[in-house]
C-alpha positions in Angstrom: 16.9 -1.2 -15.8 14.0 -1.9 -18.3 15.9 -1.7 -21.6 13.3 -4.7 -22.8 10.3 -2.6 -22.4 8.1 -2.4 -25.9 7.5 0.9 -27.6 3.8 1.6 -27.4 4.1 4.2 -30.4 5.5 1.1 -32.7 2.8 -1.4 -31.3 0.0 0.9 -32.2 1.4 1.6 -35.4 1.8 -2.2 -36.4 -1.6 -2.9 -35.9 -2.9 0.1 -38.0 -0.9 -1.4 -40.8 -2.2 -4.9 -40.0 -5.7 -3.6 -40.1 -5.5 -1.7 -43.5 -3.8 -4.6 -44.8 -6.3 -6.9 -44.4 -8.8 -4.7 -45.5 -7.7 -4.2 -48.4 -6.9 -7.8 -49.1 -10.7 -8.1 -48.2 -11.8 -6.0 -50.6 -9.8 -7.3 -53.9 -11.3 -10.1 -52.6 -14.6 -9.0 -53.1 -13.3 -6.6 -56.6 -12.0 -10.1 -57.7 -15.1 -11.9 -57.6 -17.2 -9.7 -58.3 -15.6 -8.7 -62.0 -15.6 -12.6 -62.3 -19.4 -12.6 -61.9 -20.1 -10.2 -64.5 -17.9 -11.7 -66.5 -19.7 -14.8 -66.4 -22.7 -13.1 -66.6 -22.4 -11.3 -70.0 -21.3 -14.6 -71.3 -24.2 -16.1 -70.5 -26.7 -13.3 -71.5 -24.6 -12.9 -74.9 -25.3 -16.7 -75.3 -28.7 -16.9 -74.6 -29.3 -13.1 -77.1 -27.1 -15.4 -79.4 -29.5 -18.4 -79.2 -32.6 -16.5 -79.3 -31.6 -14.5 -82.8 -30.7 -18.0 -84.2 -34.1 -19.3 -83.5 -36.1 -16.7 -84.4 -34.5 -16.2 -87.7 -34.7 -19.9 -88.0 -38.6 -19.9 -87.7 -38.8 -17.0 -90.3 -36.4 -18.9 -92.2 -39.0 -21.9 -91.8 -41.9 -19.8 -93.3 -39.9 -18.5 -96.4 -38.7 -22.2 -97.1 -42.5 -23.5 -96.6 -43.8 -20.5 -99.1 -40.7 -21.4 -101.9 -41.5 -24.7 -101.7 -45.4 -24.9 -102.3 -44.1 -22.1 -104.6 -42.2 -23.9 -107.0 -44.3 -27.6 -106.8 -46.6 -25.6 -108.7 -44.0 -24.2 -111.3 -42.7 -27.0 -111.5 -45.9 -29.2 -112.4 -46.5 -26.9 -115.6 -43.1 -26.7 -116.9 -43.1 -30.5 -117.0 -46.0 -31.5 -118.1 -45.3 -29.0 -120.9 -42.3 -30.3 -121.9 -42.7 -34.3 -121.5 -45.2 -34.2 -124.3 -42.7 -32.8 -126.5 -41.2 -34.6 -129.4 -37.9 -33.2 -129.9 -36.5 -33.0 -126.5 -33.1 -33.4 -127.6 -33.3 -30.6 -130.1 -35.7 -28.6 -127.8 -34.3 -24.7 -126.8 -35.1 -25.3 -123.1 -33.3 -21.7 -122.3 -36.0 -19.9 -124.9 -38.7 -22.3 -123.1 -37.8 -21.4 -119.8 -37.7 -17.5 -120.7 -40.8 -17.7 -122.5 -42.4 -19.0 -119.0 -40.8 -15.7 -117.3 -38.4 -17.7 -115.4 -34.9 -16.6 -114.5 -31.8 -19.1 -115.8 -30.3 -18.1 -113.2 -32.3 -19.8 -110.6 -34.0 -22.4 -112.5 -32.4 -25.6 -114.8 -34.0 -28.1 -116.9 -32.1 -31.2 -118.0 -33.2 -33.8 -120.1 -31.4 -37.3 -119.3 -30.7 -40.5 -121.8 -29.4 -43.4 -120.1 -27.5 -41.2 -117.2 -26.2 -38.6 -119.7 -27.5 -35.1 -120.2 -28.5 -35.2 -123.6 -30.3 -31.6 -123.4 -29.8 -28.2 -120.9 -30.4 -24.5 -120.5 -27.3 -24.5 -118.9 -24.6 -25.4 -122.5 -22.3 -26.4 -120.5 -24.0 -29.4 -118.5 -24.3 -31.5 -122.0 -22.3 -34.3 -122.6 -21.8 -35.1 -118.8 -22.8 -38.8 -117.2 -24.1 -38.1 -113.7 -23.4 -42.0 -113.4 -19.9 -41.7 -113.5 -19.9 -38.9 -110.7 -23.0 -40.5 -108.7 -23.7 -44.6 -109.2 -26.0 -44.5 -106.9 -28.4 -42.0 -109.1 -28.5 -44.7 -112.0 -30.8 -46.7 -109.7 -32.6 -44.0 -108.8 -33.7 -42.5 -111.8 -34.6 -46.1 -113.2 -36.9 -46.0 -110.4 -38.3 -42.9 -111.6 -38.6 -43.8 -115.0 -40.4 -46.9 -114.5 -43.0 -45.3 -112.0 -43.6 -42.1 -114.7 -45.1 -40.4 -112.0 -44.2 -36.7 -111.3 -41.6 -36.5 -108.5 -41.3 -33.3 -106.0 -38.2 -33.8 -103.5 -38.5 -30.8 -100.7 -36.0 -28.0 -100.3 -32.8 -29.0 -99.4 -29.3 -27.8 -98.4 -26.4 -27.5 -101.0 -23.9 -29.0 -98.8 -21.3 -27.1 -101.5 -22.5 -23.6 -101.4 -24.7 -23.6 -98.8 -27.7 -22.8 -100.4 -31.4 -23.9 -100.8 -32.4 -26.3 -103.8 -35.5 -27.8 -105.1 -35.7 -30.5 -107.8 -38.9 -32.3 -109.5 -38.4 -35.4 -111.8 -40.6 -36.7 -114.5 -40.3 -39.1 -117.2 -41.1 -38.2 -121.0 -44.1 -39.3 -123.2 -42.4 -41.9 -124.5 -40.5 -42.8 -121.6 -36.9 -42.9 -123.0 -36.0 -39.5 -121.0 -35.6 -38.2 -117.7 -36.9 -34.5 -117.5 -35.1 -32.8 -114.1 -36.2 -29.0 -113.3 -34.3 -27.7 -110.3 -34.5 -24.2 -108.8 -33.0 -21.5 -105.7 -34.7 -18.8 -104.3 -33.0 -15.3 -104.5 -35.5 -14.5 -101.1 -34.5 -18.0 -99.5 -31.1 -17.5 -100.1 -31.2 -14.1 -98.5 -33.3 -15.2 -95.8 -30.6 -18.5 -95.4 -27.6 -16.0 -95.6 -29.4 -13.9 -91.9 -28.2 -17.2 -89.5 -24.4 -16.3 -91.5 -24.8 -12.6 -90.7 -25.6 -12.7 -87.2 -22.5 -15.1 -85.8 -19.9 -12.6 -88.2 -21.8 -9.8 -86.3 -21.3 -11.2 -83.2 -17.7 -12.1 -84.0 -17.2 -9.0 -84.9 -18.9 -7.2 -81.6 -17.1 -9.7 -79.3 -13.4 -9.0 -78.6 -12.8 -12.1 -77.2 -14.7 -14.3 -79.7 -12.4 -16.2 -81.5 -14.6 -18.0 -84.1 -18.4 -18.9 -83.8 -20.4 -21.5 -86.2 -23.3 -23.2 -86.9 -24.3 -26.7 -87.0 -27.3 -28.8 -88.8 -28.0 -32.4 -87.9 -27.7 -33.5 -91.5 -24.4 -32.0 -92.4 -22.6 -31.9 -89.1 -19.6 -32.0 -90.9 -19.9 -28.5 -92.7 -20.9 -25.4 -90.4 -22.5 -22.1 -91.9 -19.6 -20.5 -92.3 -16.6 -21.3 -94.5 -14.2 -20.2 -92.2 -11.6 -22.8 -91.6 -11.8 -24.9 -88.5 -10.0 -23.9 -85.4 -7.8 -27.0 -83.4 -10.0 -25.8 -80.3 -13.2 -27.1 -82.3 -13.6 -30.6 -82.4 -16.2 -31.8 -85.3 -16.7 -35.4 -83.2 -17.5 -33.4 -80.1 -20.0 -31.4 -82.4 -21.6 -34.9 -83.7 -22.0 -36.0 -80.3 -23.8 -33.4 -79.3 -26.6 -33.9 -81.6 -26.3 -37.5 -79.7 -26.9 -36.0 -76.2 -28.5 -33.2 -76.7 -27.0 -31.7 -74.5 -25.1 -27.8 -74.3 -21.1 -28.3 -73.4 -18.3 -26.0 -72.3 -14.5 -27.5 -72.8 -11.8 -25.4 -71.9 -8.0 -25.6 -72.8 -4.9 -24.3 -73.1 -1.9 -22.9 -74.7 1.0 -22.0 -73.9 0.0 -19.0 -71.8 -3.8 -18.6 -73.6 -6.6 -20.0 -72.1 -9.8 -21.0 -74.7 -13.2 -21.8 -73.9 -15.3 -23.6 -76.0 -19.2 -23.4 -75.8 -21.3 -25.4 -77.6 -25.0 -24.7 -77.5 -27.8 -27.3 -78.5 -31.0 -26.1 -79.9 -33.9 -28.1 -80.2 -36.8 -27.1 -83.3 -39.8 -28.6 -84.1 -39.8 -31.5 -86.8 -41.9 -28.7 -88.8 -38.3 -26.6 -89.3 -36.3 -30.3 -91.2 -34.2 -29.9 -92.5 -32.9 -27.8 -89.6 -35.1 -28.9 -86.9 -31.7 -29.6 -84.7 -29.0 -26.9 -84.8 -25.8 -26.8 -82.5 -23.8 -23.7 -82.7 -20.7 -23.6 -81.5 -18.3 -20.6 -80.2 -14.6 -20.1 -79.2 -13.5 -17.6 -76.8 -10.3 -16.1 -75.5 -10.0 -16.6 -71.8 -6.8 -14.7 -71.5 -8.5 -11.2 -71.3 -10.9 -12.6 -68.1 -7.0 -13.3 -66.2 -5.8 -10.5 -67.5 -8.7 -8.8 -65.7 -8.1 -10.4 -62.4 -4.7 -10.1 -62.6 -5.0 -6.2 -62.7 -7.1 -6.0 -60.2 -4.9 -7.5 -57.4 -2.2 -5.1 -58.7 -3.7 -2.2 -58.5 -5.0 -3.0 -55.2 -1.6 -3.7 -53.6 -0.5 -0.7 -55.5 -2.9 1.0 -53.9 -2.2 -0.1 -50.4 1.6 0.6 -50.0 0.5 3.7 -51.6 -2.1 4.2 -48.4 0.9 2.5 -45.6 3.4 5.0 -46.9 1.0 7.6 -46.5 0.0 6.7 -43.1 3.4 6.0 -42.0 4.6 9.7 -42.8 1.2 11.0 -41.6 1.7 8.9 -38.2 5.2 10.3 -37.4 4.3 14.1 -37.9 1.4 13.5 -36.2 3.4 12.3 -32.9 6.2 14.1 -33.2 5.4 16.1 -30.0 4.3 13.1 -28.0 7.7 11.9 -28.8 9.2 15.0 -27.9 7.5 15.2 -24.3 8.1 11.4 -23.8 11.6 12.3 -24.3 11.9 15.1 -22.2 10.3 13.6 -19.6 13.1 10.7 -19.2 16.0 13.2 -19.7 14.6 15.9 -16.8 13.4 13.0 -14.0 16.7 11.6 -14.6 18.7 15.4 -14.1 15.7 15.7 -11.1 16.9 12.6 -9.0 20.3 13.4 -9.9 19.4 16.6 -7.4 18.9 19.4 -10.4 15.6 20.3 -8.5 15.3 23.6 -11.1 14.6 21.3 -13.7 10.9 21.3 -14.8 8.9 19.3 -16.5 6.6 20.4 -19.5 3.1 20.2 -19.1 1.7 19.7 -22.6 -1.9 18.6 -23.8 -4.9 17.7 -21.4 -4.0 13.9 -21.0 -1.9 11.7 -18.7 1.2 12.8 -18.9 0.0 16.3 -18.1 -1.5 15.2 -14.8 1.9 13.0 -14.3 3.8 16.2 -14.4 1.7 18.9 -12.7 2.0 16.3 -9.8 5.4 15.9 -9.8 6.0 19.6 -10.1 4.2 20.3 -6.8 6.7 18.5 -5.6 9.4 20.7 -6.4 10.3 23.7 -3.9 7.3 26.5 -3.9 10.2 29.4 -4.4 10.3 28.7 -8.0 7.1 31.0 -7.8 8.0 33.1 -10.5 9.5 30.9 -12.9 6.8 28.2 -12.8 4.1 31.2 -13.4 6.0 32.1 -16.8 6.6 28.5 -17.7 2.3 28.4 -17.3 2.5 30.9 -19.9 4.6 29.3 -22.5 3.0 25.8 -21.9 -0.5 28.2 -23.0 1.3 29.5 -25.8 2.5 25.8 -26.9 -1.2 24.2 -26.1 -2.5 27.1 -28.6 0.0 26.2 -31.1 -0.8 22.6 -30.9 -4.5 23.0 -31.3 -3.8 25.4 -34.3 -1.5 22.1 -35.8 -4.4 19.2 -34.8 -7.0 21.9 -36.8 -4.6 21.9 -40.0 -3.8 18.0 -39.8 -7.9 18.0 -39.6 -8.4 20.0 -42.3 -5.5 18.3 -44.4 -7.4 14.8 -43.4 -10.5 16.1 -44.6 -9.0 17.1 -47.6 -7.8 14.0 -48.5 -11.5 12.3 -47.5 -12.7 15.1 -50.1 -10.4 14.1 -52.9 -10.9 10.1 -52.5 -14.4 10.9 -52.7 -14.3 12.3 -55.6 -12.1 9.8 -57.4 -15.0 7.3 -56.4 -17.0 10.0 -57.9 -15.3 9.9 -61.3 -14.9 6.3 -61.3 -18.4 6.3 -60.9 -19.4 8.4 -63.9 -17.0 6.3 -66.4 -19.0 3.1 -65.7 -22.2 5.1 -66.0 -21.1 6.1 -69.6 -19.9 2.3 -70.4 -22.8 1.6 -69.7 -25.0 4.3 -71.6 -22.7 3.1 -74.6 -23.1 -0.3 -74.6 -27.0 -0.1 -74.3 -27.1 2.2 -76.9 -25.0 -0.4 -79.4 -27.7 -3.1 -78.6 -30.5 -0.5 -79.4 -29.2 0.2 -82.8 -28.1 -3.4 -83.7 -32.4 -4.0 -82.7 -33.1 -1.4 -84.7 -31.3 -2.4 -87.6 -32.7 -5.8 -87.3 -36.3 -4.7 -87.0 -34.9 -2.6 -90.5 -34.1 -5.2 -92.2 -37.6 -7.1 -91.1 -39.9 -4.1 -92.5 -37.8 -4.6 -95.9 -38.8 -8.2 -95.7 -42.9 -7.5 -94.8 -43.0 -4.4 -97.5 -41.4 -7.5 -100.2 -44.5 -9.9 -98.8 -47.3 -7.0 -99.6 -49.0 -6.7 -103.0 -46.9 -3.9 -105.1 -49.0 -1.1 -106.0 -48.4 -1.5 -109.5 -50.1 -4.9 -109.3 -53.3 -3.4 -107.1 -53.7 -0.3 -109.7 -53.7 -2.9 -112.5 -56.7 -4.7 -111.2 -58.4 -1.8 -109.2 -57.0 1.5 -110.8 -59.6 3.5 -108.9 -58.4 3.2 -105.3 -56.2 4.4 -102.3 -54.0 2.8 -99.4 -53.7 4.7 -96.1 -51.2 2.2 -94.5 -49.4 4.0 -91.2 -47.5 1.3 -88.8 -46.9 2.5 -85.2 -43.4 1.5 -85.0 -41.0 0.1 -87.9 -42.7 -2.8 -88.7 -46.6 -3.2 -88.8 -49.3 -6.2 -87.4 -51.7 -4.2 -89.8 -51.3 -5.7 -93.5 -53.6 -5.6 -97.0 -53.5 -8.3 -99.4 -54.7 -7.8 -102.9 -55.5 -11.0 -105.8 -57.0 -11.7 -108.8 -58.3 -15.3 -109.5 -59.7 -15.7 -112.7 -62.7 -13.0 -112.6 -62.9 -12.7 -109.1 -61.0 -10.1 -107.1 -60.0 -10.4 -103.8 -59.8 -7.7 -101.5 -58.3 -7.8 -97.5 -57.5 -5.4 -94.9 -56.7 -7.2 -91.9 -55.3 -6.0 -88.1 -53.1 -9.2 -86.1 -52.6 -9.1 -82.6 -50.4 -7.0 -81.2 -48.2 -4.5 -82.9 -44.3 -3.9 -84.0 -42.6 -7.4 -84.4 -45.0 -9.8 -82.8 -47.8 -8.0 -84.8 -45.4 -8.2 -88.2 -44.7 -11.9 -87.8 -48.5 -12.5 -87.3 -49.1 -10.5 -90.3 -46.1 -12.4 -92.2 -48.0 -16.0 -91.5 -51.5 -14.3 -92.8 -49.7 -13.1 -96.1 -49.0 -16.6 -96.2 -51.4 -18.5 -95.6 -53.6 -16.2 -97.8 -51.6 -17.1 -100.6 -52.2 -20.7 -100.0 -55.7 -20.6 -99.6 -56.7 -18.1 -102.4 -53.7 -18.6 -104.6 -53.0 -22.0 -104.6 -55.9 -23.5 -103.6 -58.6 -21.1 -105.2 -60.8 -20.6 -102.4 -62.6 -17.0 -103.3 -65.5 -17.2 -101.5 -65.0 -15.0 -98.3 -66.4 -16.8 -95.4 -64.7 -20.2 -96.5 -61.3 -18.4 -97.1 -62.0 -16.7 -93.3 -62.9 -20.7 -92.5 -59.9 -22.4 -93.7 -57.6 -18.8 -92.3 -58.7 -19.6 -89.0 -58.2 -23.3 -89.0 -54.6 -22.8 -90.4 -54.0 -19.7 -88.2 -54.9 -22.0 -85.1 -52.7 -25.2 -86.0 -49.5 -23.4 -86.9 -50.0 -21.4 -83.1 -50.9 -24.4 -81.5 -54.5 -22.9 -80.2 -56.1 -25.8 -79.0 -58.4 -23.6 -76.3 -56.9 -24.3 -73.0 -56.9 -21.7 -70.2 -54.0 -19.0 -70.3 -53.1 -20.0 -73.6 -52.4 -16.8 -75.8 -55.6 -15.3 -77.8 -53.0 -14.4 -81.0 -55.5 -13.9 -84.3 -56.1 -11.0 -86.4 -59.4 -9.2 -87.2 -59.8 -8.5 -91.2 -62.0 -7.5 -94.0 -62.3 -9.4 -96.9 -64.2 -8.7 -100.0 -64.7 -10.4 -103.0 -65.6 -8.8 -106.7 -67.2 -10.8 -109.6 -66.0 -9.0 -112.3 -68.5 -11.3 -114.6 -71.5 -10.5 -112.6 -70.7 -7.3 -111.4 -71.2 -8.4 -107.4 -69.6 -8.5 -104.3 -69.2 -11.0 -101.4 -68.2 -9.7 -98.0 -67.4 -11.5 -94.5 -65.4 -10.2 -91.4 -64.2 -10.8 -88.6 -65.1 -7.8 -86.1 -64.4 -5.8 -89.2 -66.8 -3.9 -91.2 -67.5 -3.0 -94.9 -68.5 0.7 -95.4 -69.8 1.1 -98.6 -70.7 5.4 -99.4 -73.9 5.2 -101.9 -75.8 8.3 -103.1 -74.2 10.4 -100.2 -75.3 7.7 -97.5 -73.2 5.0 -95.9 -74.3 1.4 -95.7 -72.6 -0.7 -93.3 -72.2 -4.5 -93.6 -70.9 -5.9 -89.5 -68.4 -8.2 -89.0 -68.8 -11.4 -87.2 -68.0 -10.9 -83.5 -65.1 -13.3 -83.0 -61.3 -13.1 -84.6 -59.6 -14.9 -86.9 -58.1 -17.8 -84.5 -59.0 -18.9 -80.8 -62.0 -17.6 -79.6 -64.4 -18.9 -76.6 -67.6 -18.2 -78.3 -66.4 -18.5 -82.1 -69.2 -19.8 -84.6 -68.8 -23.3 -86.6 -68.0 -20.4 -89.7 -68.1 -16.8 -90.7 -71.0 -15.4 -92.2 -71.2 -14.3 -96.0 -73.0 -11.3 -97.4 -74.2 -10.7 -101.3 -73.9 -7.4 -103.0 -74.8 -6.3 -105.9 -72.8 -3.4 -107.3 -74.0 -0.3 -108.5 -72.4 2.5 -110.3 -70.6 5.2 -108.1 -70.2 3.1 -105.2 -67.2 3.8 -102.9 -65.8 0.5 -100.5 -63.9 1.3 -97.4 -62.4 -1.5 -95.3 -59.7 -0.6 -92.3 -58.6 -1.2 -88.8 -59.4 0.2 -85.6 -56.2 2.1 -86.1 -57.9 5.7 -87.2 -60.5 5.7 -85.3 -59.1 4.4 -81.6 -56.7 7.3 -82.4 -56.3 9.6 -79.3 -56.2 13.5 -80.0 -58.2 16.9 -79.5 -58.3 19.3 -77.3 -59.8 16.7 -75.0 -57.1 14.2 -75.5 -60.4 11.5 -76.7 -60.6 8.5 -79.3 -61.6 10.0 -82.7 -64.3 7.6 -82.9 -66.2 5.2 -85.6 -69.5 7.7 -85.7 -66.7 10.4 -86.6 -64.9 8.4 -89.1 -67.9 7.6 -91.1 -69.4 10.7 -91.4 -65.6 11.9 -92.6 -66.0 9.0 -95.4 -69.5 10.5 -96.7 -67.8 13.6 -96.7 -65.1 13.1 -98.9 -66.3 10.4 -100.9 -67.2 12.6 -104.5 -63.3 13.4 -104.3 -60.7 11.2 -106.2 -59.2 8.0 -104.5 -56.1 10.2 -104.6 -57.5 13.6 -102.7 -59.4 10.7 -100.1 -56.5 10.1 -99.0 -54.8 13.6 -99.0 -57.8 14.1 -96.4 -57.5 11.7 -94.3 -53.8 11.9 -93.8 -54.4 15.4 -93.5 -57.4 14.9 -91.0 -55.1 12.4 -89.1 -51.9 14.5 -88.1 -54.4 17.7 -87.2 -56.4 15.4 -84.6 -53.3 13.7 -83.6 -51.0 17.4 -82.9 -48.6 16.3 -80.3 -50.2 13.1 -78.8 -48.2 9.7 -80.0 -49.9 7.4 -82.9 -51.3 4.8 -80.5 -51.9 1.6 -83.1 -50.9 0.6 -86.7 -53.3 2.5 -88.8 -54.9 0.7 -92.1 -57.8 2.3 -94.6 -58.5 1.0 -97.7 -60.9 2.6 -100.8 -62.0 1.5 -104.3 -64.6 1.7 -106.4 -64.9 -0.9 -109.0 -68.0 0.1 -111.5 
C-alpha cells in the first residue's frame, strides 16, 4: 500500500553528508586564501627588506665614493704638477715615479699622450696605442684640454666593462705638446661597490623561487650589476621605461605550464648619490610553486573529506543497526498480529516513540499472556542494559577520535611554530653578519694604532662598543706640528650610532686633513655646519636632534701648548696629584635650540708630567654595585688621580679591570670611550 514512502534513515543521512560537504568546501576555501595571502605577503616584505638593503648600502656606498674622490683630487694635484714640469716625459720611468710617491700600480696609471698616442706609461703595454682610432670623439676633447692647460678633475665614475669605480685628472705639460692623464680605483670603493652585487646573489640564493634578480642605474640601463646573462622574462626596454615613469611594475607570463612574475622596483636617491641617484632593480620569480601550493591544498582537503564520509557512513550504520532491527520487527509482527497470531509481541526497546507505540499496542493483546509478557520485561531490561553499555563505548570510541584529531592539530601546530623559529633565526644571523661586515668597515675608518703610538707613544685607548658596531669613535692626526686629538660620542648606539660616527670620521678628515683647520673650536664650527647640512637639520619641530658630543684637543708641538673645545665633553687633565677640569660647551655637535654662534676655545700651556683624559659618558653612566647605581663622574675622577703615576699601559689594565668588577652581572648599558696621553 505505501511502497513510495521515503526512508527517514537515508534522508537524515544525506543531509549529514551534505552538511560536512560544504563545510569542508568552506574551509579550503578559507585554507586557499589564506596560504595566498601570506604568500603575497612575504613577497612583499622580502621586496621592501630587498629595497631597504639596496638603499642603505647605496648611501654608505655614497660616503666611500665622496671620501675617494676628495681623496684622490688631492693625489692627483701633486703627481701632476710634478710631472708636467718635467723635461723628458717620453723617457720618464713613470712606474719608479709613481712607487716613489707610495702609490700602488695596481690602482693608479699615468699616461703621457702626443697627438692621440701614448707615447709614455707605467702600464708597458698601453705604449704605442692611438686612443683616436678607438675613440674620435676623445681627439676633440683632449685638444680642448690642451689649449685650456688648466688641471682637469672628472668625478668618480662607473666602468661600464668591469663594473668598477674610476677617477681620472688631465693636465697639459710645460711646454704644451703633451697630455699628462693619471687615473685611479679604490680597493675600499670597489669592495664597498661589490656589497649591492652580494646582497641580490644572497637573496637569490635564500629565495627558492627567485629566478634571477638585478640592478639597474640610470646611466647604464643597458648593463645590470650582475653579469649574469639576461633572462627572455626581462625585458631591458621595459627597464628604460621605468626610469621614464618612475614608477614600480609587476608583468606576469607564461610557459608552457610555468608561470613567471616579474617585479620591477623603482628607487628614487637624492641628486647627492649621481651617479646612482636612480636605481631600478629588477627580480624574476617562479609562480609555479604558489599553484603548486593551492593545488595541494584542495587535494588534501577532498582527501580528507571522503576520508571523514566514509568514516561516518560506517559509523552511521553500526550506530542504527538496532533501530533498523526494531523498525523491522515491528512490520513483520503487526503484520503476523492482524493476520490473528495474537501471541506475537512486540519489542519494547529504548525510551522513545516506538517504545510507547508498542507498550500501547501490547495492552491490547489478551491479559493471559501474564507470564510471558513479565519475562519478555526482563529480557527487554537485559537488552536496554546492553544497549546503554554499546552507546557508552561508541561514546567513548567518539571521544577518542575527538582526542586524536586534536592532537594532529596539535602537531601541525608545533611544525609551524618551529618554521617559524627557523626562519627568524636565518634573518637574525644574515643581520648579524651584516652588522659584521659593518664593524670591519668602521675599525678600517679609525686611526691604526701604529699611527697614534707614532705621534703619541705615551698613551692608551679604552674603546668598549655596546653592541657590534659603536656610535663612540676617536680620531687621531698630525698636521704639520700640530696634533690633533678627538674622542667623540654620536647619537644613539649600534648601527645608527656607527653610521653617525662613519660621517664624523669623515668629515673630520675633510676639515683637518684637507682643509687644515687645527684650531679646535673652528674645526667643532665647520663639524657642526657640515654635520647639519648632510642631516638636513634646518630646526623645525619634531625633526630628529642626531649630533654627537666630542672632545677635541689640539698640541703645538713647537710651542709646547694645548688648545681644547667641547661639546658637553670635558678635558681632565691629572697635575701634581690634582685634577683640573676644562667644561664643555653645553650644546652638541648639530641641531640644538639654544646652540652658541661657535664653540669656545681654551689655551694651555703644557707642563711636564701632565696626564690628558678625554671620554664619553659611557664609564661613568655605567649601571653596577650592590645598589645597581651609575658609577658616576665624581667617582671616575677620583679613579683617574689614582692611577695616574702608573704607565698608559697599567691605566688601562685598571680601568678595564675596575669596569667588569662594578659592572658583575648587570649589561654594559652604552658604548664606552677613554682616552690618555701625555705628551711632555
Amino acid at each position: 500500500m505505501h511502497h513510495n514512502r521515503k526512508s527517514l534513515i537515508k534522508a537524515l543521512l544525506i543531509k549529514i553528508c551534505v552538511i560536512i560537504i560544504l563545510l569542508n568546501i568552506t574551509l579550503t576555501v578559507i585554507f586557499t586564501s589564506g596560504t595566498i595571502k601570506v604568500q603575497r605577503e612575504c613577497d612583499q616584505t622580502q621586496r621592501e627588506y630587498l629595497r631597504e638593503e639596496i638603499i642603505e648600502i647605496t648611501d654608505l656606498m655614497r660616503s666611500s665614493i665622496s671620501s675617494t674622490e676628495k681623496l684622490f683630487h688631492y693625489i692627483h694635484k701633486d703627481i701632476l704638477s710634478n710631472v708636467k714640469a718635467n723635461a723628458r716625459l717620453q723617457s720618464m720611468d713613470l712606474a719608479n715615479f709613481l712607487t716613489d710617491k707610495g702609490l700602488s700600480l695596481h690602482n693608479h696609471t699615468l699616461n703621457i699622450y702626443k697627438n692621440g698616442l701614448i707615447v709614455n706609461s707605467n702600464d708597458k703595454s698601453q705604449i704605442g696605442k692611438n686612443v683616436f682610432i678607438e675613440s674620435p670623439e676623445l681627439e676633440a676633447r683632449f685638444n680642448k684640454l690642451i689649449t685650456s692647460g688648466e688641471f682637469t678633475h672628472a668625478p668618480c665614475g662607473i666602468d661600464t666593462v668591469n663594473i668598477k669605480l674610476k677617477q681620472h685628472s688631465f693636465t697639459k705639460s710645460s711646454d704644451s705638446k703633451y697630455l699628462i692623464e693619471i687615473s685611479s680605483t679604490s680597493g675600499i670603493a670597489d669592495e664597498i661597490w661589490s656589497m649591492p652585487e652580494k646582497q641580490l646573489r644572497k637573496a637569490i640564493a635564500g629565495n627558492k623561487s627567485m629566478i634571477y634578480a638585478n640592478l639597474w642605474f640610470k646611466n647604464n640601463s643597458r648593463n645590470g650589476l650582475l653579469k649574469d646573462p639576461l633572462p627572455m622574462h626581462v625585458d631591458r626596454k621595459l627597464i628604460e621605461s621605468i626610469f621614464q615613469t618612475k614608477e614600480d611594475l609587476q608583468v606576469t607570463s607564461h610557459e608552457k605550464h610555468t608561470i613567471y612574475f616579474t617585479d620591477y622596483m623603482y628607487i628614487q636617491l637624492g641628486k647627492e648619490y649621481a651617479p646612482y641617484d636612480e636605481i631600478v632593480i629588477s627580480l624574476l620569480l617562479d609562480g609555479t610553486h604558489r599553484k603548486n601550493q593551492v593545488k595541494s591544498i584542495i587535494t588534501k582537503q577532498a582527501l580528507y573529506t571522503l576520508i571523514f564520509l566514509i568514516i561516518l557512513l560506517a559509523v552511521f550504520f553500526i550506530a542504527t543497526k538496532d533501530l533498523r532491527i526494531i523498525v523491522r520487527d515491528f512490520l513483520k509482527k503487526t503484520t503476523s498480529i492482524a493476520n490473528g497470531a495474537l501471541n506475537e509481541r512486540i519489542q519494547e526497546v529504548g525510551n522513545h516513540e516506538f517504545t510507547t507505540l508498542a507498550e500501547h499496542f501490547n495492552n491490547m493483546l489478551d491479559k493471559l499472556e501474564l507470564s510471558h509478557k513479565q519475562l519478555s520485561i526482563k529480557n527487554e531490561q537485559i537488552e536496554e542494559s546492553n544497549k546503554a553499555l554499546s552507546q557508552q563505548n561508541e561514546e567513548i570510541k567518539s571521544q577518542r577520535d575527538e582526542i586524536e584529531a586534536q592532537r594532529d592539530e596539535i602537531d601541525t601546530q608545533r611544525n609551524y611554530a618551529v618554521e617559524q623559529k627557523e626562519f627568524i633565526e636565518k634573518q637574525q644571523k644574515d643581520l648579524v653578519q651584516s652588522i659584521a661586515y659593518a664593524k670591519r668597515i668602521q675599525e678600517a675608518a679609525l686611526p691604526h694604532p701604529a699611527y697614534i703610538n707614532e705621534i703619541l707613544p705615551d698613551n692608551f685607548i679604552l674603546f668598549k662598543p655596546r653592541n657590534i658596531v659603536s656610535g663612540d669613535f676617536y680620531w687621531v692626526r698630525q698636521i704639520n706640528q700640530h696634533i690633533v686629538v678627538v674622542a667623540a660620542d654620536s647619537t644613539g648606539h649600534g648601527v645608527p650610532g656607527a653610521i653617525m660616527s662613519i660621517l664624523g670620521i669623515s668629515l673630520l678628515n675633510e676639515i683637518v686633513q684637507h682643509h687644515k683647520v687645527t684650531q679646535p673650536n673652528l674645526i667643532l664650527n665647520d663639524l657642526r655646519k657640515q654635520i647639519k647640512r648632510s642631516l638636513r637639520q634646518s630646526g623645525v619641530s619634531n625633526e630628529a636632534k642626531d649630533g654627537m658630543d666630542i672632545a677635541l684637543c689640539t698640541i703645538n708641538t713647537e710651542t709646547n701648548t694645548m688648545q681644547y673645545a667641547g661639546a658637553f665633553n670635558p678635558l681632565l687633565i691629572v697635575r701634581n696629584k690634582e685634577i683640573i677640569e676644562y667644561k664643555a660647551d653645553r650644546m652638541p655637535v648639530g641641531i640644538h635650540f639654544k646652540e652658541k654662534p661657535t664653540f669656545s676655545n681654551h689655551e694651555i700651556q703644557i707642563e711636564p708630567g701632565d696626564t690628558f683624559y678625554i671620554f664619553s659618558d659611557g664609564f661613568p653612566d655605567q649601571i653596577g654595585g650592590p645598589n645597581e647605581k651609575k658609577f658616576k663622574t665624581k667617582n671616575f675622577k677620583q679613579l683617574l688621580v689614582d692611577i695616574n703615576e702608573n704607565s698608559m699601559v697599567e691605566q688601562k689594565n685598571i680601568l678595564e679591570r675596575t669596569l667588569r668588577d662594578w659592572t658583575g652581572d648587570y649589561i654594559q648599558i652604552d658604548d664606552i670611550l677613554v682616552m690618555g696621553f701625555r705628551y711632555l
